[in-house]
C-alpha positions in Angstrom: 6.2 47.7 8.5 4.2 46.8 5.8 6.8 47.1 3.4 9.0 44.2 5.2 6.0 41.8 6.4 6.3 41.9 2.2 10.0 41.4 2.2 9.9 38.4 5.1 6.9 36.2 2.8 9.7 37.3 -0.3 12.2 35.2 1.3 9.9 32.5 2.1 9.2 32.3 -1.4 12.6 32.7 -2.6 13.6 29.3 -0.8 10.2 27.7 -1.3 10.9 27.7 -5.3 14.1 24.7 -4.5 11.9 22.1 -4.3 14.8 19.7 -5.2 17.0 21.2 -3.0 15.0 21.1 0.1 14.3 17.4 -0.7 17.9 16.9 -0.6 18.4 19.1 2.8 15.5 16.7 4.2 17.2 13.7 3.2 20.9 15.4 4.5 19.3 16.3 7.9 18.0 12.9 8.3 20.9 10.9 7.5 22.9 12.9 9.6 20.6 12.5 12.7 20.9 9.0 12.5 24.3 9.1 12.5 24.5 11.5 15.6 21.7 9.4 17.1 23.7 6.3 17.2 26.9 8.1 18.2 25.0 9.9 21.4 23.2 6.3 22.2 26.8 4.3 22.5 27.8 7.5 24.5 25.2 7.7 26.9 25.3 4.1 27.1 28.7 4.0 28.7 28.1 8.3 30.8 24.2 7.7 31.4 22.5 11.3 32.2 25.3 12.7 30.5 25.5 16.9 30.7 22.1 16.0 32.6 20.3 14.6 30.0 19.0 11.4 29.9 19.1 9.3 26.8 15.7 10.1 25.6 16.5 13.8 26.3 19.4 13.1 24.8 18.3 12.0 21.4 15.5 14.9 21.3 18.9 17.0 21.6 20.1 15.1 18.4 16.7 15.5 16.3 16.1 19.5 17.4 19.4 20.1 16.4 18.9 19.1 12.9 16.0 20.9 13.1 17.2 23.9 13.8 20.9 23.7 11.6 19.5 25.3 8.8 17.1 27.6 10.8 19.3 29.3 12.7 22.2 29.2 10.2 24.8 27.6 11.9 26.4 26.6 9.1 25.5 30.1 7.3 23.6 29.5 4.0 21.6 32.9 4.5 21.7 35.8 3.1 25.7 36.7 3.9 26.9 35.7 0.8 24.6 37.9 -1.4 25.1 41.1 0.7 29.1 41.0 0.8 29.0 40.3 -2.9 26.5 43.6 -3.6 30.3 45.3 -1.1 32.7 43.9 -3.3 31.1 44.9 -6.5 30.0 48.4 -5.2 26.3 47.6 -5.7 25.5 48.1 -1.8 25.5 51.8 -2.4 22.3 51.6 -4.1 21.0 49.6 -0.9 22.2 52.5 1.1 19.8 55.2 -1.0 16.7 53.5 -0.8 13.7 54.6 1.3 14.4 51.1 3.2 16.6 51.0 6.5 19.5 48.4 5.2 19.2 46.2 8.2 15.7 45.8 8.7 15.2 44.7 5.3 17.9 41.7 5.3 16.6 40.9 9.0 12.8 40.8 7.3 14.2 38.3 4.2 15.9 36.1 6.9 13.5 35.7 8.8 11.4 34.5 5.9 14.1 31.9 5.1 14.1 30.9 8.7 10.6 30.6 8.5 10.5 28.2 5.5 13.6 26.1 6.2 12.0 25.5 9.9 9.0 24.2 8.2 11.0 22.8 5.3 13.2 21.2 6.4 12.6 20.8 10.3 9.7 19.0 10.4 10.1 16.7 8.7 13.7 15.1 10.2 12.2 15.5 14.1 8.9 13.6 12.6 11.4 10.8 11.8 13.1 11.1 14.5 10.6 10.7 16.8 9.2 7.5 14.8 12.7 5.6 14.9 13.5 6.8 18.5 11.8 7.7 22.0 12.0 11.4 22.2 11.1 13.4 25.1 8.4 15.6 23.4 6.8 18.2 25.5 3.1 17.4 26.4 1.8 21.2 27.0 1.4 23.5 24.4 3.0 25.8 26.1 6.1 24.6 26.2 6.0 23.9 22.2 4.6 28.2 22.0 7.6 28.8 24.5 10.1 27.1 22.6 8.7 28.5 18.8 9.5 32.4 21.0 13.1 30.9 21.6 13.4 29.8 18.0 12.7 33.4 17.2 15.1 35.0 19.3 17.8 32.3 18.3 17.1 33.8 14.6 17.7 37.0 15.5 20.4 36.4 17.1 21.9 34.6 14.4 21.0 37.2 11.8 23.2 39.7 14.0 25.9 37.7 14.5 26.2 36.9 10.6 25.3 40.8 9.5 28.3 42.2 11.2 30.9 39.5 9.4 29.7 40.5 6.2 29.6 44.0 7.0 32.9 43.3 7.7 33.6 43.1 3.6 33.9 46.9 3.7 37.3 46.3 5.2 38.5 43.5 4.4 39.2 42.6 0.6 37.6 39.5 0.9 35.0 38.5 3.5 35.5 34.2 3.2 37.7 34.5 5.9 35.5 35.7 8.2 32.5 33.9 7.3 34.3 30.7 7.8 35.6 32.0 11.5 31.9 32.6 12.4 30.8 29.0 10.8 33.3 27.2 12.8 32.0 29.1 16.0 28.5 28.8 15.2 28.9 24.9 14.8 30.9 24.8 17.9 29.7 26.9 20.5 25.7 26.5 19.3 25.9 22.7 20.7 25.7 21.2 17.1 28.8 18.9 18.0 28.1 18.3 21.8 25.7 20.3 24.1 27.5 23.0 26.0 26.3 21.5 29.1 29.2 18.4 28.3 31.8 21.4 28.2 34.2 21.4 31.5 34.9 24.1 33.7 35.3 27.7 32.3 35.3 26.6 28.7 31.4 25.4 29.4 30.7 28.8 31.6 31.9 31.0 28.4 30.6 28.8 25.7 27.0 29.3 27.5 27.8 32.7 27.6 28.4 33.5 23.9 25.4 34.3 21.8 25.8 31.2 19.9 24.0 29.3 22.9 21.1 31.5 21.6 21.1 28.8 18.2 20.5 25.8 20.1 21.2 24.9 23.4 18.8 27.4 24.7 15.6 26.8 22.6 16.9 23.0 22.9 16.8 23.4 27.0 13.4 25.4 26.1 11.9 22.2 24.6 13.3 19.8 27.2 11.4 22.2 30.3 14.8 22.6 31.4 13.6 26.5 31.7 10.5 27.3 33.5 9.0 30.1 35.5 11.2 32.9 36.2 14.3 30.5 34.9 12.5 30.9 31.1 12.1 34.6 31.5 15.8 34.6 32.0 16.8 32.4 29.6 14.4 35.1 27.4 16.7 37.5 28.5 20.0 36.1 27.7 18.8 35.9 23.7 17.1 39.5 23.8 20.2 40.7 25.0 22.3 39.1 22.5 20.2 39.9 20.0 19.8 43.7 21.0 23.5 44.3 21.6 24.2 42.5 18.5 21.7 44.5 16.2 23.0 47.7 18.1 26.3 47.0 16.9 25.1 46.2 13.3 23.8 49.6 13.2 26.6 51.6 14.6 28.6 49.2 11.7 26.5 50.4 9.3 26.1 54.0 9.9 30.3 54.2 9.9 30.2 52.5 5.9 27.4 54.6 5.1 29.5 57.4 5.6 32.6 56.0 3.9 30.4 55.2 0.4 29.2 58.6 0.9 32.3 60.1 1.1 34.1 58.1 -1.5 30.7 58.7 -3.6 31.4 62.6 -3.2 
């Protein structure tokens, strides 16, 4: 275990070095939760307690969301890119023969870069946020340690999700196609656009369903209290399950093209 707490504080490090870059991510998040703040406040203006919320709960939607964009990697931006590059170019079959499990190693690096871009670039935005606008911040510690938990699962999850598409570049000659599939649902069904609680009739039921949910609208609901007692034990539930079925899978994945380098390797 030792070897991937070193592998996690490597990948807070790696992202930590683009100072200029996470400046610029600070400023993007910002700008952009203005504009989604103003957009929700002419919304809720005209559907007050919209979805349930009400406007201030609303707005803390808006601010947590840009929070957690680059967190949970909605939009991808983790390590994806680099590990269906090291496919195409053959380079994963060292990966394969190292004294390292394959998966466990890119989960411990992402997790590292989750960690940094939720200080990095999370803070910051939701401190503004919360200076231009009246957000419904939680007033036990509790619920800010319960929603951190839900943060962590929502990584997970997201780390899953995004390890099987580029797994995926085993089979496919080019793994873009993919990627941009699961960006587009990520963005979608994590409640970036609109919480899922907005979404009508059985297109709401499955969208909570999905593991996206896991992203946003659950640790979001976390951070509201929508989710207390036994309700946030469930909610716990939901994201551990995603999150276990969706490594699970990853694994099987991976055993089957360990096999096929091996094989083409012999």
């Amino acid at each position: 275990m030792r070897l991937y707490a070193v592998v996690a504080a490597g990948g807070f490090r790696r992202y930590a070095t683009y100072r200029v870059a996470t400046v610029a991510g600070v400023f993007t998040n910002t700008v952009f939760g203005f504009i989604m703040a103003y957009t929700y406040i002419a919304l809720w203006d005209e559907r007050p307690h919209l979805g349930g919320y009400d406007m201030s709960q609303a707005l803390t939607y808006v601010w947590l969301g840009q929070a957690l964009l680059m967190t949970c990697a909605m939009m991808g931006g983790g390590f994806e890119d680099e590990l269906m590059e090291r496919i195409r170019t053959g380079d994963i079959a060292v990966d394969l023969y190292r004294p390292a499990d394959l998966q466990l190693w890119w989960l411990a690096g992402d997790l590292g870069r989750a960690a940094f871009h939720l200080l990095g670039r999370g803070i910051v935005p939701m401190v503004l946020g919360a200076l231009a606008f009246d957000l419904a911040l939680p007033g036990s510690p509790w619920t800010w340690l319960a929603f951190l938990v839900s943060v962590a699962l929502g990584v997970v999850v997201s780390f899953g999700v995004r390890f099987l598409v580029a797994l995926s570049a085993f089979w496919l000659m080019d793994g873009a196609g993919a990627m941009q599939i699961a960006w587009l649902a990520g963005l979608f069904f994590s409640g970036m656009l609109l919480p899922l609680n907005l979404f009508p009739g059985v297109l709401g039921d499955v969208a909570r369903a999905l593991p996206w949910s896991s992203l946003l609208q659950v640790p979001a609901d976390v951070f509201l209290g929508t989710y207390e007692g036994w309700d946030l034990a469930g909610a716990y539930a939901f994201q551990a399950g995603w999150a276990l079925a969706l490594l699970l899978a990853g694994r099987l994945l991976q055993s089957v093209a360990t096999r096929r380098v091996v094989v083409q390797g012999g």
